[in-house]
Structures are given as structure tokens and as C-alpha cells.
C-alpha positions as a Markdown table, in Angstrom:
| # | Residue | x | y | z |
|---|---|---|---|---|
| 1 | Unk | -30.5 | -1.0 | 20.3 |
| 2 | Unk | -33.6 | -2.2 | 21.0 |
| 3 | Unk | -33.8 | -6.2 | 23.1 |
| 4 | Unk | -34.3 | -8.4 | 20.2 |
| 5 | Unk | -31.4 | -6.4 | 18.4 |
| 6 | Unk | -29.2 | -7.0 | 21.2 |
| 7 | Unk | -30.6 | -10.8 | 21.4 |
| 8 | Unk | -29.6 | -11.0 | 17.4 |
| 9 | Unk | -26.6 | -9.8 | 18.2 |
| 10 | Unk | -26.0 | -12.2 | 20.8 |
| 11 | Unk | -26.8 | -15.1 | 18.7 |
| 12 | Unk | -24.7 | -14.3 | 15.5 |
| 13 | Unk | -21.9 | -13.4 | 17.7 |
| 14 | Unk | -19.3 | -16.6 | 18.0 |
| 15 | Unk | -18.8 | -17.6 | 21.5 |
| 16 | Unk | -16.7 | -16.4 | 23.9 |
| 17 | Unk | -13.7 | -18.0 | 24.5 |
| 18 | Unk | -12.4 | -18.0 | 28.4 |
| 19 | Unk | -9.4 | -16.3 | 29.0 |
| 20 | Unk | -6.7 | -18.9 | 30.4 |
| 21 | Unk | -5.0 | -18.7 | 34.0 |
| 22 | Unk | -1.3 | -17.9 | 33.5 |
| 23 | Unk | 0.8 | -20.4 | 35.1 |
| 24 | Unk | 4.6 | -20.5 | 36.2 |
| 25 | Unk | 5.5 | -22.5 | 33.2 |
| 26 | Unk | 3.8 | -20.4 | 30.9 |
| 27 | Unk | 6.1 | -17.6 | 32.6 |
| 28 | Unk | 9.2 | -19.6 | 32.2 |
| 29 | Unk | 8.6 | -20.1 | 28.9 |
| 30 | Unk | 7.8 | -16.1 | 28.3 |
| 31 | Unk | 11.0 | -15.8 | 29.5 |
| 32 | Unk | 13.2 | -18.0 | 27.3 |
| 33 | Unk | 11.1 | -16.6 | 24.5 |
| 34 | Unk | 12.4 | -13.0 | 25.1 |
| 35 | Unk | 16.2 | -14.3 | 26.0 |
| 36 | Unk | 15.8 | -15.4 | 21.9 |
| 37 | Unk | 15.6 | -11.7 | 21.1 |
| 38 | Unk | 18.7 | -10.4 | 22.9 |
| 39 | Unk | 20.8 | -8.7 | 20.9 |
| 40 | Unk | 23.9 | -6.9 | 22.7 |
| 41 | Unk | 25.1 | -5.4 | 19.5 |
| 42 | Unk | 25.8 | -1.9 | 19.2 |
| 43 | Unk | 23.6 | -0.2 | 16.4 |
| 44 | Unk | 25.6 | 1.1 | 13.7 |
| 45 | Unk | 24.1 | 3.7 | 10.9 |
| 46 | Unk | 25.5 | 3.2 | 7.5 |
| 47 | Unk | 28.1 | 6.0 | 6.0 |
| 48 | Unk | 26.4 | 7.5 | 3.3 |
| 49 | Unk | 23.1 | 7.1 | 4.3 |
| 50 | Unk | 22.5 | 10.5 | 6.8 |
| 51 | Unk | 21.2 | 8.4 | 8.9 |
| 52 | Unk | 18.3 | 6.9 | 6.8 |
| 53 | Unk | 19.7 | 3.1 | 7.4 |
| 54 | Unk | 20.7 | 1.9 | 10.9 |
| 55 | Unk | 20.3 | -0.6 | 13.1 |
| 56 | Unk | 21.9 | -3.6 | 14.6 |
| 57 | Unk | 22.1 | -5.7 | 11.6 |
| 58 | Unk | 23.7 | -2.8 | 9.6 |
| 59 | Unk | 26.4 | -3.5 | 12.1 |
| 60 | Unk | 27.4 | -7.1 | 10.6 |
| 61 | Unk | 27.4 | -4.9 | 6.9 |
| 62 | Unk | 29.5 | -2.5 | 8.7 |
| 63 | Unk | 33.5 | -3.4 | 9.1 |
| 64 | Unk | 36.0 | -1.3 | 11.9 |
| 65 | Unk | 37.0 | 1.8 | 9.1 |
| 66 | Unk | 33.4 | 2.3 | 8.5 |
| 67 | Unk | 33.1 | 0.7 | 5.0 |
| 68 | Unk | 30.5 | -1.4 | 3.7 |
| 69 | Unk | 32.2 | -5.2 | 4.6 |
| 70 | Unk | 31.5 | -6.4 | 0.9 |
| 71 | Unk | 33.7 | -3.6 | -1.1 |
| 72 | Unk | 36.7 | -4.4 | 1.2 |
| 73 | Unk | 39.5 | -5.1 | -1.0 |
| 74 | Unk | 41.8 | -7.0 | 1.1 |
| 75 | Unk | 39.0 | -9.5 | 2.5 |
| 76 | Unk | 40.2 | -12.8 | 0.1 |
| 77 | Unk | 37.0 | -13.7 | -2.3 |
| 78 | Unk | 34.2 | -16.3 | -0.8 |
């Protein structure tokens, strides 16, 4: 690229913005933030699917026998 290429580019180019310092708080804050995402439950894989589906919110479609928790019969209508 040839100088008044590179001063073209320079000009049409937005500005820079400056990177900001990182400050305890922002830490703090990162770290609340991640606590959100915490998810201790196990990840289940739902019968039927060889695997395909799985995850940890399969786990809330999933009851103990390993049906799918909306075709259980005794569980009393919503």
C-alpha cells in the first residue's frame, strides 16, 4: 500500500476507541455474573433419542423411571 493509501485508510477508518483499565469492581461484578450460570444439575440424555438430545434441561423433562415427565400417568392434571 502505497502512503496516501495508507493515509485514506487512516481517515475513513472510525476512531479508535481506548481499551478501559479493569478495576476490582468490574471483577466483582464478573463474578456474580458467572455465579448466574451455575447449574449443578446432572445432564440427563432422553430415552429414545440415542443420545441425540441431552443436556441439563432435558433433566427437568426427565422424571426418576426415565420417562418423559409429561406422559406420566399418575402425575394429577395441571
Amino acid at each position: 500500500m502505497s502512503t496516501t493509501e495508507e493515509q485514506n485508510a487512516q481517515q475513513n477508518s472510525p476512531p479508535a476507541i481506548p481499551e478501559p483499565q479493569v478495576e476490582d469492581r468490574h471483577r466483582e461484578q464478573a463474578a456474580r455474573m458467572a455465579e448466574t450460570y451455575r447449574d449443578d444439575r446432572p445432564a440427563t440424555v432422553l430415552p429414545g433419542s440415542d443420545g441425540m438430545v441431552s443436556g441439563t434441561a432435558v433433566a427437568d423433562w426427565i422424571d426418576e423411571p426415565n420417562e418423559p415427565a409429561s406422559e406420566r400417568t399418575d402425575a394429577p392434571p395441571e
